[in-house]
N, CA, C and O atoms as a Tinker XYZ file with bonds, in Angstrom:
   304  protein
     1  N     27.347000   21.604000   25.887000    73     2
     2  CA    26.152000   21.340000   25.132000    64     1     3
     3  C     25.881000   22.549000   24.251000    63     2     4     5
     4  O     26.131000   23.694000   24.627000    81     3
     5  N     25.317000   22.225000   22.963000    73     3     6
     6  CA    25.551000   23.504000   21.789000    64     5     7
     7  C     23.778000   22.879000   21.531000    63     6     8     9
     8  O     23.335000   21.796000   21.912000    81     7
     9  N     23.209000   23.720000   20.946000    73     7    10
    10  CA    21.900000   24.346000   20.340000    64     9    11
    11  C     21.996000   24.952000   18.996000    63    10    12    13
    12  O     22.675000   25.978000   18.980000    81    11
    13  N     21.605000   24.668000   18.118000    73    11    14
    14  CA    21.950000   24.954000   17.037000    64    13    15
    15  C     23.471000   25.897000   16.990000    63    14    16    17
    16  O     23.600000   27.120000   16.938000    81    15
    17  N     24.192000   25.158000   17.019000    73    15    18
    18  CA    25.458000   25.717000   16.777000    64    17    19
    19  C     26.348000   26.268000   17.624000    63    18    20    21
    20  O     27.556000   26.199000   17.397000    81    19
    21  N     25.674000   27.084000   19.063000    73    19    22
    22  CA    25.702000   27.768000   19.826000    64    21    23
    23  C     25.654000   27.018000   21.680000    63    22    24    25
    24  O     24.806000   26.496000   22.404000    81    23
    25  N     26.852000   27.321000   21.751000    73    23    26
    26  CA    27.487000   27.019000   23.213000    64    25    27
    27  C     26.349000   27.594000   23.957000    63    26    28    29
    28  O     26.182000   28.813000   23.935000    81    27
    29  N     25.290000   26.566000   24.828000    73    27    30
    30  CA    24.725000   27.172000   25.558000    64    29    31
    31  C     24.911000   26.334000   27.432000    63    30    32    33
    32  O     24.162000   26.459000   28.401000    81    31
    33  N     25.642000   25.883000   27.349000    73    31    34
    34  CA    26.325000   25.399000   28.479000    64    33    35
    35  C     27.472000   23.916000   28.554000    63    34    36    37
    36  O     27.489000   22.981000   27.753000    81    35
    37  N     28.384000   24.110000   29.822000    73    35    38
    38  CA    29.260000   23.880000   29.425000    64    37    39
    39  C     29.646000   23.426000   31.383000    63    38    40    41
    40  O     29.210000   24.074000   32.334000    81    39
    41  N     30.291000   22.530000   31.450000    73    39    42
    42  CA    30.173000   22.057000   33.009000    64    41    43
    43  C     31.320000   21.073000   33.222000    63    42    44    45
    44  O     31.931000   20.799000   32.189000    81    43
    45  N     31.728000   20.501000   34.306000    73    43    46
    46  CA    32.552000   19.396000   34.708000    64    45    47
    47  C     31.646000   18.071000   35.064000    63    46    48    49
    48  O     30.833000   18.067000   35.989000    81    47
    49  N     31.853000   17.142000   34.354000    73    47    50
    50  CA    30.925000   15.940000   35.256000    64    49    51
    51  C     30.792000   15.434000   36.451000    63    50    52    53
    52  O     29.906000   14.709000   36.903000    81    51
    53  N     32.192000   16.076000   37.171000    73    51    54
    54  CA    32.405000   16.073000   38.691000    64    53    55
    55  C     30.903000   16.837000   39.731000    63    54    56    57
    56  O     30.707000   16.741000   40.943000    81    55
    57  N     30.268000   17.390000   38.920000    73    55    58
    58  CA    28.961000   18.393000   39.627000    64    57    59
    59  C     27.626000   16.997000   39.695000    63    58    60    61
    60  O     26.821000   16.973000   40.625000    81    59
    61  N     27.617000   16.508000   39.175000    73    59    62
    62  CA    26.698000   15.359000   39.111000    64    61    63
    63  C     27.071000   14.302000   40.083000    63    62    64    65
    64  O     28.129000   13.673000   40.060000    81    63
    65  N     25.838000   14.126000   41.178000    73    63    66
    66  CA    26.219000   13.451000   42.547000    64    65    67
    67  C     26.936000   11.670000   41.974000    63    66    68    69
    68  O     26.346000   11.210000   40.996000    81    67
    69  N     27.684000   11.103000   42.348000    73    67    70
    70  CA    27.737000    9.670000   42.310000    64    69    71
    71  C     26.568000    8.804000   42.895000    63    70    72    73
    72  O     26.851000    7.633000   43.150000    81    71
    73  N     25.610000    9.127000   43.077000    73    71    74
    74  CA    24.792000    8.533000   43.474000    64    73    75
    75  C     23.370000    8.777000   43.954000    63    74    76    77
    76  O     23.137000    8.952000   45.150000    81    75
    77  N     22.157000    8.791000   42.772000    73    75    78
    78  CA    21.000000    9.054000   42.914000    64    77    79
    79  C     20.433000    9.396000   43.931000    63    78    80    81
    80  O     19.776000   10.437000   43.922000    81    79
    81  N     20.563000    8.367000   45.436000    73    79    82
    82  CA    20.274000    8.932000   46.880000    64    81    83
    83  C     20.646000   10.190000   47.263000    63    82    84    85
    84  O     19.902000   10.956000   47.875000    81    83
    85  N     21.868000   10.457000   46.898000    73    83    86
    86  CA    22.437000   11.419000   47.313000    64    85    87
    87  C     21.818000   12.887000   46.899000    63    86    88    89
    88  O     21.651000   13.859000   47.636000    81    87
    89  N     21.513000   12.744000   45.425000    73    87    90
    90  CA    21.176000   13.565000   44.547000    64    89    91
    91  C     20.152000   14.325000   45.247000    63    90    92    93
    92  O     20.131000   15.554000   45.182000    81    91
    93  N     19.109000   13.501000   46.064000    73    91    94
    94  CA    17.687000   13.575000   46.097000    64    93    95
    95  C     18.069000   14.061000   47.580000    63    94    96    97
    96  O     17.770000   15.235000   47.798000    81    95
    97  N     18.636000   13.411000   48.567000    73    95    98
    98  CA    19.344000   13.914000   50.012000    64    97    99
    99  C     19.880000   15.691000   49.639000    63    98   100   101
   100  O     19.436000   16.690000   50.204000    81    99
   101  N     20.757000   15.665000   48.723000    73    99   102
   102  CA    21.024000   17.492000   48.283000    64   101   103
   103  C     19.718000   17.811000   48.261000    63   102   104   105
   104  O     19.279000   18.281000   49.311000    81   103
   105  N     18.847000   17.666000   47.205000    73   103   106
   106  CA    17.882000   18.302000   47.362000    64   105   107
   107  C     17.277000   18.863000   48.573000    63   106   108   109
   108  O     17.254000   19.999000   49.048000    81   107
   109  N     16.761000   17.656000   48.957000    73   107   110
   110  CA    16.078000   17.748000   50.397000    64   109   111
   111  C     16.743000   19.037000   51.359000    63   110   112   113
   112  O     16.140000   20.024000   51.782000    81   111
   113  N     17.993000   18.721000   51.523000    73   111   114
   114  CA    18.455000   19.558000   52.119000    64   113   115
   115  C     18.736000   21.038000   52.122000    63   114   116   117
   116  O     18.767000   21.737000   53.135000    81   115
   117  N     19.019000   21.607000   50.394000    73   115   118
   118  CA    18.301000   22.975000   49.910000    64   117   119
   119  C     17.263000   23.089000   50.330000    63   118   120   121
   120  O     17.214000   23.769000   51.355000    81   119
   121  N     15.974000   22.543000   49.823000    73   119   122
   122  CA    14.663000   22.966000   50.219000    64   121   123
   123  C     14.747000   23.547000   51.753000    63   122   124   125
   124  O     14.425000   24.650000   52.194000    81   123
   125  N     15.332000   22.323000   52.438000    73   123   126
   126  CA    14.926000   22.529000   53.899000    64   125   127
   127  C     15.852000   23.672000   54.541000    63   126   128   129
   128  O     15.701000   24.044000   55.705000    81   127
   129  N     16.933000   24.253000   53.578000    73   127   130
   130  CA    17.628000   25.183000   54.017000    64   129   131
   131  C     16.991000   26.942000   53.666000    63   130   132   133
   132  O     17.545000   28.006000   53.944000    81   131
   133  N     15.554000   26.686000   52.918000    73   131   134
   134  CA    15.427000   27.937000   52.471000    64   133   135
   135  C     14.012000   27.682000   52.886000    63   134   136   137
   136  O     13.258000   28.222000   52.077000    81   135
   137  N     13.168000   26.874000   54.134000    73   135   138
   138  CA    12.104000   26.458000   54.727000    64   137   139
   139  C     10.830000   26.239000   53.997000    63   138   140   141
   140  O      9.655000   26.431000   54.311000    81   139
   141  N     11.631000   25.604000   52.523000    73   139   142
   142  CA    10.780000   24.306000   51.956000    64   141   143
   143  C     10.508000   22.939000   52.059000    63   142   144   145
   144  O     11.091000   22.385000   52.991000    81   143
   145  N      9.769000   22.222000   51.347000    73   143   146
   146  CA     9.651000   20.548000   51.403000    64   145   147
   147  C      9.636000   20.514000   50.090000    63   146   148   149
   148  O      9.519000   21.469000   49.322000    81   147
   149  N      9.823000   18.764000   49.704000    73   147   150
   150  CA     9.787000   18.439000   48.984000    64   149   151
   151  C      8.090000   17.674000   49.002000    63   150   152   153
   152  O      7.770000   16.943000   49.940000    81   151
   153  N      7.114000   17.974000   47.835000    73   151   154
   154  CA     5.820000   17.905000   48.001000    64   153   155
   155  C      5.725000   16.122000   47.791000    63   154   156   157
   156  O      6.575000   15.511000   47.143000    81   155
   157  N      5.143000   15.792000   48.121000    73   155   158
   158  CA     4.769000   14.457000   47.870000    64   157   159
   159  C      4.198000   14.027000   46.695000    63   158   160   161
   160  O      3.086000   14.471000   46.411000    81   159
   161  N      4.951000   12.949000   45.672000    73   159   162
   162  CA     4.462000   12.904000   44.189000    64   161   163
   163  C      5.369000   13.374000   43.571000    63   162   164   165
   164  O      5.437000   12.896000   42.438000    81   163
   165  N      6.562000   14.543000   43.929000    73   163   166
   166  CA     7.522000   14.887000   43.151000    64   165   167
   167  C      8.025000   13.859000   42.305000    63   166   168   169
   168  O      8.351000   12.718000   42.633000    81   167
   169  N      8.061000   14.537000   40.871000    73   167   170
   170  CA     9.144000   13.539000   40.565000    64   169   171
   171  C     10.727000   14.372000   40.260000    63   170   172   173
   172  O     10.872000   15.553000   39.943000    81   171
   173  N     11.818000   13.315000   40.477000    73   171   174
   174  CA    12.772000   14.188000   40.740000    64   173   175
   175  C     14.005000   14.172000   39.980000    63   174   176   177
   176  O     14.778000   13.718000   40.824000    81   175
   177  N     14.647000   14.358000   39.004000    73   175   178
   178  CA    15.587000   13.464000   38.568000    64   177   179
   179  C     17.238000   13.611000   39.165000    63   178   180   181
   180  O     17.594000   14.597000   39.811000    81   179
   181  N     18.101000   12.534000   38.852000    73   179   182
   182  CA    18.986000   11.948000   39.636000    64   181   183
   183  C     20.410000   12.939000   39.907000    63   182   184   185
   184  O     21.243000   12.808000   40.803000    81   183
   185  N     20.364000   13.994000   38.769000    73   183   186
   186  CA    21.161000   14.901000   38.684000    64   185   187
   187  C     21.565000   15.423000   37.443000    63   186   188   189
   188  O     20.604000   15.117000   36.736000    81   187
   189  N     22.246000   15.927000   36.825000    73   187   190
   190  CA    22.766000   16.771000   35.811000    64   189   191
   191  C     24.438000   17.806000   35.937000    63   190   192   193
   192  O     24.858000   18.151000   37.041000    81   191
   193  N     25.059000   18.101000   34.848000    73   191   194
   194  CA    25.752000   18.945000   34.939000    64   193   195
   195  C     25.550000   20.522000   35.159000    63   194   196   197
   196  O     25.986000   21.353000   35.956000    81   195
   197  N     24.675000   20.526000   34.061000    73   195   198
   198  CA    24.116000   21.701000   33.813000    64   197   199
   199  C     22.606000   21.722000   34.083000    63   198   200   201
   200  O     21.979000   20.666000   34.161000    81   199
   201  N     22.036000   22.887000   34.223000    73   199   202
   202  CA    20.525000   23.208000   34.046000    64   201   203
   203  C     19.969000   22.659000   32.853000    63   202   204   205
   204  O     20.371000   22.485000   31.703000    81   203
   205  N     18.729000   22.402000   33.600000    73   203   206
   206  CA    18.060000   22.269000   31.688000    64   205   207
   207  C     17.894000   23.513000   30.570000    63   206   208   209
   208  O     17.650000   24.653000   30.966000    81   207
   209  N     18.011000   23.274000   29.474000    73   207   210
   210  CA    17.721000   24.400000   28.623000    64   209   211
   211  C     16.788000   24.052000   27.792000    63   210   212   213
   212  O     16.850000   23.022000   27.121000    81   211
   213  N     15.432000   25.222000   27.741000    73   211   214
   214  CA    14.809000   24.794000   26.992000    64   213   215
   215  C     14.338000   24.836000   25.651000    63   214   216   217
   216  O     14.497000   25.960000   25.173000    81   215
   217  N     13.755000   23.928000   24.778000    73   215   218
   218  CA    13.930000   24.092000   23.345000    64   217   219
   219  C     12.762000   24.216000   22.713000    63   218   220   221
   220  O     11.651000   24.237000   23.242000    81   219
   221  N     13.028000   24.303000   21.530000    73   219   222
   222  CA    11.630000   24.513000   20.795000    64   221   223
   223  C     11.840000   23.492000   19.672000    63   222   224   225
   224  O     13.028000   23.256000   19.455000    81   223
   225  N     11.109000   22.944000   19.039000    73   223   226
   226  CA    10.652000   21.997000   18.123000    64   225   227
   227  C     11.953000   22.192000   16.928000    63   226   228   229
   228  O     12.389000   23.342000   16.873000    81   227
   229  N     12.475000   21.371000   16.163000    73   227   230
   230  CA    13.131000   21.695000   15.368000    64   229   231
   231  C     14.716000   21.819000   15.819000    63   230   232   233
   232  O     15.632000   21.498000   15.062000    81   231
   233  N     14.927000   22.364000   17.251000    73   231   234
   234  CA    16.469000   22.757000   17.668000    64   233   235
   235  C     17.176000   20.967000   17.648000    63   234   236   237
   236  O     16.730000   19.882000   18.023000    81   235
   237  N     18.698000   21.502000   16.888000    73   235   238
   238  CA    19.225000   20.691000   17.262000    64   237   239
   239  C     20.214000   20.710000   18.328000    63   238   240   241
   240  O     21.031000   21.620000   18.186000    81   239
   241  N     20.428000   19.798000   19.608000    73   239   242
   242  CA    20.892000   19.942000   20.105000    64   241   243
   243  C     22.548000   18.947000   20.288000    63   242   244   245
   244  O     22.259000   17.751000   20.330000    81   243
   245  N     23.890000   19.139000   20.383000    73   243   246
   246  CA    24.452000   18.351000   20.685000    64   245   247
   247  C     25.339000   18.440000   22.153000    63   246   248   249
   248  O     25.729000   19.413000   22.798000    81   247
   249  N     25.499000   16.679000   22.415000    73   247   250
   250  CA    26.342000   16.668000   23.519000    64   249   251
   251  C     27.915000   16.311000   23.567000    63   250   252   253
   252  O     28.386000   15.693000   22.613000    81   251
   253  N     28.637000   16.634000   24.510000    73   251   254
   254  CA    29.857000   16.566000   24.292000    64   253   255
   255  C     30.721000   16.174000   25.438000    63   254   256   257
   256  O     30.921000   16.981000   26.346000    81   255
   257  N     31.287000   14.891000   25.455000    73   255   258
   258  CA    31.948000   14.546000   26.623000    64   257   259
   259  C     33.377000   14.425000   26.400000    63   258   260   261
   260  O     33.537000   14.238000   25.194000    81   259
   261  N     34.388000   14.444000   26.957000    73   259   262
   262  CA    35.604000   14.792000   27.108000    64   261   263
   263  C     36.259000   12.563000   26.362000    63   262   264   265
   264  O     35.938000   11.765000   27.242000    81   263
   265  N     36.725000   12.074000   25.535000    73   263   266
   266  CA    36.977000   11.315000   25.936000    64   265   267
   267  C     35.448000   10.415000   25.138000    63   266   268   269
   268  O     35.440000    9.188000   25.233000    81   267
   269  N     34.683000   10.866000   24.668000    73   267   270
   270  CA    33.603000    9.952000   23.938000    64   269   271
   271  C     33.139000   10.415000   22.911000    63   270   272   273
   272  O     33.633000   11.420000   22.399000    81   271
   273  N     32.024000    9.740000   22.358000    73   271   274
   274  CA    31.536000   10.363000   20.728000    64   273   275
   275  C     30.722000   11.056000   21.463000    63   274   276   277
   276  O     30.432000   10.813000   22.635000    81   275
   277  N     30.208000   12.212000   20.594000    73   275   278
   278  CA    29.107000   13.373000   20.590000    64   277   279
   279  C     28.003000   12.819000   20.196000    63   278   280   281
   280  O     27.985000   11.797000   19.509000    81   279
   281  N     26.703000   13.603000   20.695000    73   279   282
   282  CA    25.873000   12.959000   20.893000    64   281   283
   283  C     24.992000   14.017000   20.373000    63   282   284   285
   284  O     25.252000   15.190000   20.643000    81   283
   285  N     23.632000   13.606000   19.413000    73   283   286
   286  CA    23.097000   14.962000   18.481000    64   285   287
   287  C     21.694000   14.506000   18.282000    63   286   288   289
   288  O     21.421000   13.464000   17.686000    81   287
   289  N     20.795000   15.328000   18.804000    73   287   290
   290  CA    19.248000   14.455000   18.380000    64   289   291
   291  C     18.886000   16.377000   18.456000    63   290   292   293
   292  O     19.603000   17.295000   18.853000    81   291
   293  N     17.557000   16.381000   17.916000    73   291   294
   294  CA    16.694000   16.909000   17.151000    64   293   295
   295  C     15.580000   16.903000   18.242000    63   294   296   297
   296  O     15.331000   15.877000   18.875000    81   295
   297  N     14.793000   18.295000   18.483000    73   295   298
   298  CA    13.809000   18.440000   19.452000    64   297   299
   299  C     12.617000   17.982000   18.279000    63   298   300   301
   300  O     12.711000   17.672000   17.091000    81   299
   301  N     11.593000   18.088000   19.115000    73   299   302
   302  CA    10.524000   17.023000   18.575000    64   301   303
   303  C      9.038000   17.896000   18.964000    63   302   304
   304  O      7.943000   17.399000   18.699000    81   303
């Protein structure tokens, strides 16, 4: 994934659980390994390659998968 121009992360899709339950089960299980919870109301999402990065109005960002078209939208 590039940011105006600029490689700001870069991952295997293999890191992203096959399966949303699961995603949320990892979680759970960090938290509970460092004697947190998960608060009630969380919302949580299903997984990712990378971290989020965050943007500011104007950045363009594109995506890039091995094997598909690139993918390019504009922060807002």
């Amino acid at each position: 994934m590039s940011v105006d121009g600029v490689v700001k992360q870069s991952a295997s899709s293999s890191a992203i659980s096959g399966d949303p339950v699961l995603s949320l089960v990892q979680l759970v299980e960090m938290l509970a390994a460092q004697g947190e919870v998960l608060p009630a109301g969380s919302i949580v999402l299903a997984g990712a390659a990378t971290v989020a990065e965050q943007l500011a109005p104007g950045q363009e960002v594109v995506g890039e998968v091995e094997g598909h078209a690139s993918v390019r939208v504009r922060a807002v």
